[in-house]
DSSP file (Angstrom, degrees, kcal/mol; ACC not computed):
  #  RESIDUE AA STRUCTURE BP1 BP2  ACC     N-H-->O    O-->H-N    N-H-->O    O-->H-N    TCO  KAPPA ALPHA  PHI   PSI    X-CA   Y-CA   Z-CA
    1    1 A X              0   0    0      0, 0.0     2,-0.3     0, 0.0     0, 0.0   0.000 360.0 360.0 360.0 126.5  131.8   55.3   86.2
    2    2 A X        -     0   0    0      1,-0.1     0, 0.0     0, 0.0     0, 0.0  -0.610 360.0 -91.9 -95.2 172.6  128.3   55.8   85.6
    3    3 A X        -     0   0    0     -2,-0.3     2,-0.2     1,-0.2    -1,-0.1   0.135  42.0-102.2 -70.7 142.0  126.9   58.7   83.6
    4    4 A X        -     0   0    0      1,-0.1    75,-0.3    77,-0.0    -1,-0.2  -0.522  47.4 -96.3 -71.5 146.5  125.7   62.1   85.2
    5    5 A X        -     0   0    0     -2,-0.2    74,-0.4     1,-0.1    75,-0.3  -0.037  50.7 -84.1 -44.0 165.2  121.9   62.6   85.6
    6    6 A X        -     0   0    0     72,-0.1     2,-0.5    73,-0.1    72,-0.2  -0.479  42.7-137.7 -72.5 152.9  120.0   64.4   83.1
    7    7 A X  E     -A   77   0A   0     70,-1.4    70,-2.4    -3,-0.1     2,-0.4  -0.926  12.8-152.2-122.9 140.0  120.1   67.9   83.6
    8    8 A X  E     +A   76   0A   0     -2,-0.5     2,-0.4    68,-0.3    68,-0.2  -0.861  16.5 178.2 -95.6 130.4  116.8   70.0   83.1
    9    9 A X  E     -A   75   0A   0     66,-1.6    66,-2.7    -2,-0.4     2,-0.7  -0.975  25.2-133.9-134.7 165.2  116.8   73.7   82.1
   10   10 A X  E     +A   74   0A   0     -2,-0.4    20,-2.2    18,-0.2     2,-0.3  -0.886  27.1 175.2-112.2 112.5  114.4   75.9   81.4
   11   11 A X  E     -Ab  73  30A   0     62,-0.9    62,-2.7    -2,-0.7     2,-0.4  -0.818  20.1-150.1-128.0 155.2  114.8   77.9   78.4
   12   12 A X  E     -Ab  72  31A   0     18,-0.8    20,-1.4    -2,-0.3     2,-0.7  -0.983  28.8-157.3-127.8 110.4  112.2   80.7   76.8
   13   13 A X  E     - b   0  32A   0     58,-2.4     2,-0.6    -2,-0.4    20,-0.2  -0.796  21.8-164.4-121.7 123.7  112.8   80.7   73.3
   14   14 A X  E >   - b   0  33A   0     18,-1.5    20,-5.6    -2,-0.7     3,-0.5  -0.702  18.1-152.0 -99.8 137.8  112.1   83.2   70.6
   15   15 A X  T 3  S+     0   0    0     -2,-0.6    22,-0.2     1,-0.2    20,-0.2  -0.226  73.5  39.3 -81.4-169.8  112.1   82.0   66.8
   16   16 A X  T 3  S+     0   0    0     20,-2.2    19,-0.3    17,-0.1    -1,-0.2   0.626  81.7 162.6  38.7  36.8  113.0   83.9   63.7
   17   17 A X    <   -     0   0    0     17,-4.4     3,-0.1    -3,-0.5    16,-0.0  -0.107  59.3-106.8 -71.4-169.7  115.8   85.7   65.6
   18   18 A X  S    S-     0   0    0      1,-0.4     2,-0.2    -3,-0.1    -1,-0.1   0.386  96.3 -21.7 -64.6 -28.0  118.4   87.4   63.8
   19   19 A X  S    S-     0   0    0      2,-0.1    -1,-0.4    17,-0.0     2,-0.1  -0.705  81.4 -81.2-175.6 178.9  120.9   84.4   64.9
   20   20 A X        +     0   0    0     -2,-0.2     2,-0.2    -3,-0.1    14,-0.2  -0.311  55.9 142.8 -90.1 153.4  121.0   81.9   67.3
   21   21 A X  E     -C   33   0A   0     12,-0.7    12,-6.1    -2,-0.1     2,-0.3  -0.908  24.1-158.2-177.1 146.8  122.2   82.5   70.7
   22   22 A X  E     +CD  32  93A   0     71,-0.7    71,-0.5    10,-0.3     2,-0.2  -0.975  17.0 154.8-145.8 166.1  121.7   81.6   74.4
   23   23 A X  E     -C   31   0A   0      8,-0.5     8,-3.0    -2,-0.3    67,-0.2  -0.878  51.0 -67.1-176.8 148.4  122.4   83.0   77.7
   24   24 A X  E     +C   30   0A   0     65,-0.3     6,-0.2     6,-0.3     2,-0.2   0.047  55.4 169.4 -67.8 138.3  121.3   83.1   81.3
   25   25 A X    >   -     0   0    0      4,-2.7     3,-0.6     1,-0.1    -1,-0.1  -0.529  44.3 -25.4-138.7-150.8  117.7   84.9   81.7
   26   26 A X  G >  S+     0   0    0      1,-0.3     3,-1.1    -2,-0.2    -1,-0.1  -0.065 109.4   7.1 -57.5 129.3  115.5   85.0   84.6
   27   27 A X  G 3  S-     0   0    0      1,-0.2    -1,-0.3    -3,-0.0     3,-0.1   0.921 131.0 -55.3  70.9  29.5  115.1   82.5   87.7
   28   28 A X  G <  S+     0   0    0     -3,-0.6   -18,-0.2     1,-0.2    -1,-0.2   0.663 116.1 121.4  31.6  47.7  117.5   80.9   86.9
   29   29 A X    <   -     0   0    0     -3,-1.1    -4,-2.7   -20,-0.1     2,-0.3  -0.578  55.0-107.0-118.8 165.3  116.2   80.2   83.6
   30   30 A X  E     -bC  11  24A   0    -20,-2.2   -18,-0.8    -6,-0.2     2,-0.4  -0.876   4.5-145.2-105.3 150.5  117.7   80.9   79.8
   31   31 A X  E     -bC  12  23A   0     -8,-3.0     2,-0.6    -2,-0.3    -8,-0.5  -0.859  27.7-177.2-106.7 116.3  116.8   83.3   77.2
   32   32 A X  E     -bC  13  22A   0    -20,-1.4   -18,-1.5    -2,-0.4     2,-0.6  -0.897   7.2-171.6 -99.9 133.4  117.5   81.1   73.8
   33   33 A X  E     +bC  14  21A   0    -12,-6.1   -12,-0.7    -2,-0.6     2,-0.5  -0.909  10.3 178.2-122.3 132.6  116.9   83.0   70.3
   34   34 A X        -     0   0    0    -20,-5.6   -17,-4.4    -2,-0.6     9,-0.0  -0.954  28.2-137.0-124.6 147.6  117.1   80.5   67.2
   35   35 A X        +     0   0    0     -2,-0.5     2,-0.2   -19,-0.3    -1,-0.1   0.321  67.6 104.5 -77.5   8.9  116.6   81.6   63.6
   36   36 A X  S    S-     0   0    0      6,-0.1   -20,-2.2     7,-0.1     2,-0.4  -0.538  80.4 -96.1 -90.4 160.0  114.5   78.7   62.4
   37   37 A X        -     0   0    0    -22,-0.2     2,-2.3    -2,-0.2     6,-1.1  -0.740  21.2-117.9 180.0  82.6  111.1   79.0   62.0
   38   38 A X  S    S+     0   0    0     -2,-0.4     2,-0.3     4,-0.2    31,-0.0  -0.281  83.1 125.4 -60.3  80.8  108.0   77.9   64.9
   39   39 A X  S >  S-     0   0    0     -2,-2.3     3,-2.0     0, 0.0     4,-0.1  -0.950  80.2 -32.3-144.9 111.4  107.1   75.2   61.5
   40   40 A X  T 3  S-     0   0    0     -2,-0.3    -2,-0.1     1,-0.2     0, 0.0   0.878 116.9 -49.3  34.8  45.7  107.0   71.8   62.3
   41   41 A X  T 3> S+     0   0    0     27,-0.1     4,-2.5     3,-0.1     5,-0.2   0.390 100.7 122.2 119.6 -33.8  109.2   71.4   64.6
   42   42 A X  H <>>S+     0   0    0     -3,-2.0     4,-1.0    -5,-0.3     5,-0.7   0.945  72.3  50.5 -72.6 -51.2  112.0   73.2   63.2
   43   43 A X  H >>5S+     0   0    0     -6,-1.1     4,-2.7     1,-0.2     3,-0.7   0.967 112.7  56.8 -72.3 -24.9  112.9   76.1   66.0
   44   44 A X  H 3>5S+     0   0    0      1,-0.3     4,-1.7     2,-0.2     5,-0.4   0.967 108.8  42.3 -32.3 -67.3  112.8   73.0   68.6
   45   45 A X  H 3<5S+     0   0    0     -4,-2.5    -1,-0.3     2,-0.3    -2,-0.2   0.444 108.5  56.4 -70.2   1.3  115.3   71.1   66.8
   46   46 A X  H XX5S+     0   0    0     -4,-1.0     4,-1.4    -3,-0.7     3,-0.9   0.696 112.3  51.4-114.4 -58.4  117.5   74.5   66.2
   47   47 A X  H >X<S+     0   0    0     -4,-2.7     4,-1.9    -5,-0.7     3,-0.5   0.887 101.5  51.8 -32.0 -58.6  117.2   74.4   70.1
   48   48 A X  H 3< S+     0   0    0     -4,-1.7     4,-0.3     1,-0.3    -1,-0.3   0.361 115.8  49.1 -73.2  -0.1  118.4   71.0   70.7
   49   49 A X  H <> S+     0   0    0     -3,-0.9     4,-0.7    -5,-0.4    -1,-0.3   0.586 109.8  44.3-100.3 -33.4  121.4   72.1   68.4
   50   50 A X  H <X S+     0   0    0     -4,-1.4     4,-1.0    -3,-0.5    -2,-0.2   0.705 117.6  47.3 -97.7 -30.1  122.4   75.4   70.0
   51   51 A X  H  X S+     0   0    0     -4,-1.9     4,-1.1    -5,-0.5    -3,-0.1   0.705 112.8  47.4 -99.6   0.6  122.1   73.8   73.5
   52   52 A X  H  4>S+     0   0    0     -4,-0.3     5,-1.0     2,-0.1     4,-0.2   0.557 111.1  51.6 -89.0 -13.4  124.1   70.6   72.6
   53   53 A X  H ><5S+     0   0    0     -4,-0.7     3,-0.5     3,-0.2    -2,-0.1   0.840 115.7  47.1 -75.4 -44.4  126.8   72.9   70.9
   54   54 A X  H 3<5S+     0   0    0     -4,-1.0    -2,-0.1    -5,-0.2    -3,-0.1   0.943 117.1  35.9 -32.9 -81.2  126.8   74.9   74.5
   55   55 A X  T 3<5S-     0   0    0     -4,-1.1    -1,-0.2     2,-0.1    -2,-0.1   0.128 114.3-121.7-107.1  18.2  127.1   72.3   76.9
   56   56 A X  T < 5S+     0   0    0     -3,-0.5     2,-0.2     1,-0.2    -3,-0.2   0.915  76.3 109.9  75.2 106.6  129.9   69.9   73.9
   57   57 A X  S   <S-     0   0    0     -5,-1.0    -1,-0.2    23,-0.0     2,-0.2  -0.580  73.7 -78.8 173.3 157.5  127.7   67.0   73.8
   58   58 A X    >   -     0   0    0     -2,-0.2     3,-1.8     2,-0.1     4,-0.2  -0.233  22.0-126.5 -91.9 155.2  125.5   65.7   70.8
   59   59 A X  G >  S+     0   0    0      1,-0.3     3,-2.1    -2,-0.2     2,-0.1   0.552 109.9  58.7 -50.6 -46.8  122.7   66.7   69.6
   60   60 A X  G 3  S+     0   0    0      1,-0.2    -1,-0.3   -11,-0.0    -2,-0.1   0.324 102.2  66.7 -13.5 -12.4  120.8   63.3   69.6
   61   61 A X  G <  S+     0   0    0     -3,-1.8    17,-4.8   -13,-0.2     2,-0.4   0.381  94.8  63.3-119.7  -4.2  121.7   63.6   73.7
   62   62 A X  E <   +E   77   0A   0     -3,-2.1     2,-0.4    15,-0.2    15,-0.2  -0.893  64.2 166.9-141.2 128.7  119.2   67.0   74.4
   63   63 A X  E     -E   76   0A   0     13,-1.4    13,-1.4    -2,-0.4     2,-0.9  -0.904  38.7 -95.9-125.1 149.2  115.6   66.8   73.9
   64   64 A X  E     -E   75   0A   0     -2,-0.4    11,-0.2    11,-0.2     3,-0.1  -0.800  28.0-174.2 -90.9 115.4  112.4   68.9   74.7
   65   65 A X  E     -     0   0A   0      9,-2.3     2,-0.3    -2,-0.9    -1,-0.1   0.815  68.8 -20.8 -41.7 -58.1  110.7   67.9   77.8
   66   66 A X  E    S+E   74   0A   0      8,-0.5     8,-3.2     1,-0.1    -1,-0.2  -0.951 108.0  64.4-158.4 149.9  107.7   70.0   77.6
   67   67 A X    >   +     0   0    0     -2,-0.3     3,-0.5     6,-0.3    -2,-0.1   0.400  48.0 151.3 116.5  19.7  106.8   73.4   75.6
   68   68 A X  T 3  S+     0   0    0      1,-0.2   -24,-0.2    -4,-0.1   -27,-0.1   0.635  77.7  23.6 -72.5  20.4  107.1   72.0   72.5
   69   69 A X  T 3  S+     0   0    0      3,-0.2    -1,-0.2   -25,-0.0     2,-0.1   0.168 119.7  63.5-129.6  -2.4  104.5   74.4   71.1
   70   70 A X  S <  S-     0   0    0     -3,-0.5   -57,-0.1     2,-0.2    -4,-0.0  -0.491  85.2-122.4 -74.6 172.5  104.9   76.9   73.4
   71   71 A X  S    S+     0   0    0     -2,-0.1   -58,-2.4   -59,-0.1     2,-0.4   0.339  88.6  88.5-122.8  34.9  108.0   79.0   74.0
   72   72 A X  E     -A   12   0A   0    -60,-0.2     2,-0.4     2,-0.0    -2,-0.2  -0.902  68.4-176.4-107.4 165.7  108.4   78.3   77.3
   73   73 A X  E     -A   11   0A   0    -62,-2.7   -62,-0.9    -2,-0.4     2,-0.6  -0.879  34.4-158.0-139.1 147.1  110.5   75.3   77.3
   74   74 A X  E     -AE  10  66A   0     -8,-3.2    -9,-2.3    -2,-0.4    -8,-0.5  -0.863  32.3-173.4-128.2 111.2  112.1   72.4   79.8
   75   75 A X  E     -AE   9  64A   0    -66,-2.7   -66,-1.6    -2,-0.6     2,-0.5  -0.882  10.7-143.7 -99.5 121.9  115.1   70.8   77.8
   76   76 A X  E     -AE   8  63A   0    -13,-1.4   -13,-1.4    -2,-0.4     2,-0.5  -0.899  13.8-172.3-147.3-159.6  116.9   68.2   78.8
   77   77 A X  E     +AE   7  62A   0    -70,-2.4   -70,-1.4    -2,-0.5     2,-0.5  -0.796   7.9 179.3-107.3 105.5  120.6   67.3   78.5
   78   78 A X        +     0   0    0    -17,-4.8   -72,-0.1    -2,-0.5   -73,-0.1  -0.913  55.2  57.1-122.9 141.0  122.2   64.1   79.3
   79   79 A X  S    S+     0   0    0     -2,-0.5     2,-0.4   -74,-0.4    -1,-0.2   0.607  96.0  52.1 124.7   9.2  125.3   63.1   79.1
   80   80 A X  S    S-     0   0    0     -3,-0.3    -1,-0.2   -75,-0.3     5,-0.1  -0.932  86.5 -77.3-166.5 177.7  127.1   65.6   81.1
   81   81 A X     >  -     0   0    0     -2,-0.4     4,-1.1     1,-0.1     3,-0.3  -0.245  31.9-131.2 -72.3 159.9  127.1   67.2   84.4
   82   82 A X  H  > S+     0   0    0      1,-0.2     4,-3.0     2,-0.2     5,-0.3   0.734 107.2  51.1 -94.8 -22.0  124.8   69.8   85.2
   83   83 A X  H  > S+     0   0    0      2,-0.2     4,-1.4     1,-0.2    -1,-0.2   0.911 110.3  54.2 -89.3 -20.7  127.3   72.4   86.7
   84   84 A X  H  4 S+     0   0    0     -3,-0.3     4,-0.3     2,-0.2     5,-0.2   0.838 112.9  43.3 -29.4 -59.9  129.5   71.9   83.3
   85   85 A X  H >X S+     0   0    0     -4,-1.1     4,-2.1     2,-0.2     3,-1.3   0.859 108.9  53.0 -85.6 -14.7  126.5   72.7   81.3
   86   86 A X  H >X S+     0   0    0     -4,-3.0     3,-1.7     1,-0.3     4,-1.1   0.924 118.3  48.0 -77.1 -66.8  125.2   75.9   83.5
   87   87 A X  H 3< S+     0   0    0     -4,-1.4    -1,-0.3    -5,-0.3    -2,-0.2   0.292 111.7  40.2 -30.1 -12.0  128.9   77.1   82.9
   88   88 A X  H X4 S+     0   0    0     -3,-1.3     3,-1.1    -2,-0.6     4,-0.3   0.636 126.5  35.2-111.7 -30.2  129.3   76.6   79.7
   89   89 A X  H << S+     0   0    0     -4,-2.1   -65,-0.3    -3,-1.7    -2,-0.2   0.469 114.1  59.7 -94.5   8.3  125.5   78.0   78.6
   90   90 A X  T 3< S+     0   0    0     -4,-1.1    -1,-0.3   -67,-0.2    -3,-0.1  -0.052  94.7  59.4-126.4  27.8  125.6   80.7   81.5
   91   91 A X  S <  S-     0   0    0     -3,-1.1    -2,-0.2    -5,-0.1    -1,-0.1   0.147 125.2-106.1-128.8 -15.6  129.2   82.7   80.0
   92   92 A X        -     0   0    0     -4,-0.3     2,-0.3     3,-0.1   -69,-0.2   0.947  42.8 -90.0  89.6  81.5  126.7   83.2   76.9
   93   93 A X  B    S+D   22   0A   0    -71,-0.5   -71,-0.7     1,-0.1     2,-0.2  -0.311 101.7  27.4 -80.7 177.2  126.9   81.4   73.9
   94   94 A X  S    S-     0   0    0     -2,-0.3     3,-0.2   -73,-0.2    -1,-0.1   0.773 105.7-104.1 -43.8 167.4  128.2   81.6   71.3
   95   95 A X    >   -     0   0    0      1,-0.2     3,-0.8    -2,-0.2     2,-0.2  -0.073  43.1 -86.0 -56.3 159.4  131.0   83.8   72.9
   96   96 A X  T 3  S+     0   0    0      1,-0.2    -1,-0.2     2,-0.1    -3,-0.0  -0.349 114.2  34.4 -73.4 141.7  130.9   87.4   72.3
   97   97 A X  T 3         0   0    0     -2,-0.2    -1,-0.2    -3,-0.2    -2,-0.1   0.456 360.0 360.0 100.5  -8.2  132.8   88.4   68.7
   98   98 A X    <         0   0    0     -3,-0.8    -2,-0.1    -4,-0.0    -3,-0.0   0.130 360.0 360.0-110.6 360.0  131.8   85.2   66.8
């Protein structure tokens, strides 16, 4: 069976949150907040971490497309199907109570 297409999202991402979380935003876009640091790199890779923990596939598997110095952002995912990952990242992670 071959492998699902890459899936694209659009995420807008503030650093230095209070912790990380993402959740359905605007357009049909996501609001991401990561606690790392816009420093070399570092709140990108705290992205590619929070949105491979979402959508269960590994981190190595979700990359930024474009915005990587900006914080709007087009990530994407491969390695599972696109209506999997809007489901998993569109209920909010992480789940409410954690």
């Amino acid at each position: 069976m071959p492998a699902p297409p890459p899936t694209l999202l659009r995420i807008r991402l503030t650093p230095r949150a209070a912790r990380d979380a993402i959740a359905p935003g605007p357009d049909g876009g996501y609001l991401a907040r990561v606690t790392a640091p816009p420093v070399d790199g570092a709140a990108n890779e705290a992205l590619c971490r929070l949105v491979a923990r979402a959508a269960g596939v590994a981190p190595s598997r979700v990359s930024v497309l474009r915005g990587q110095r900006g914080r709007a952002k087009v990530v994407r995912v491969e390695g599972a199907e696109e209506t999997a990952v809007r489901a998993a990242i569109g209920a909010g992670f992480p789940p409410a109570g954690r």
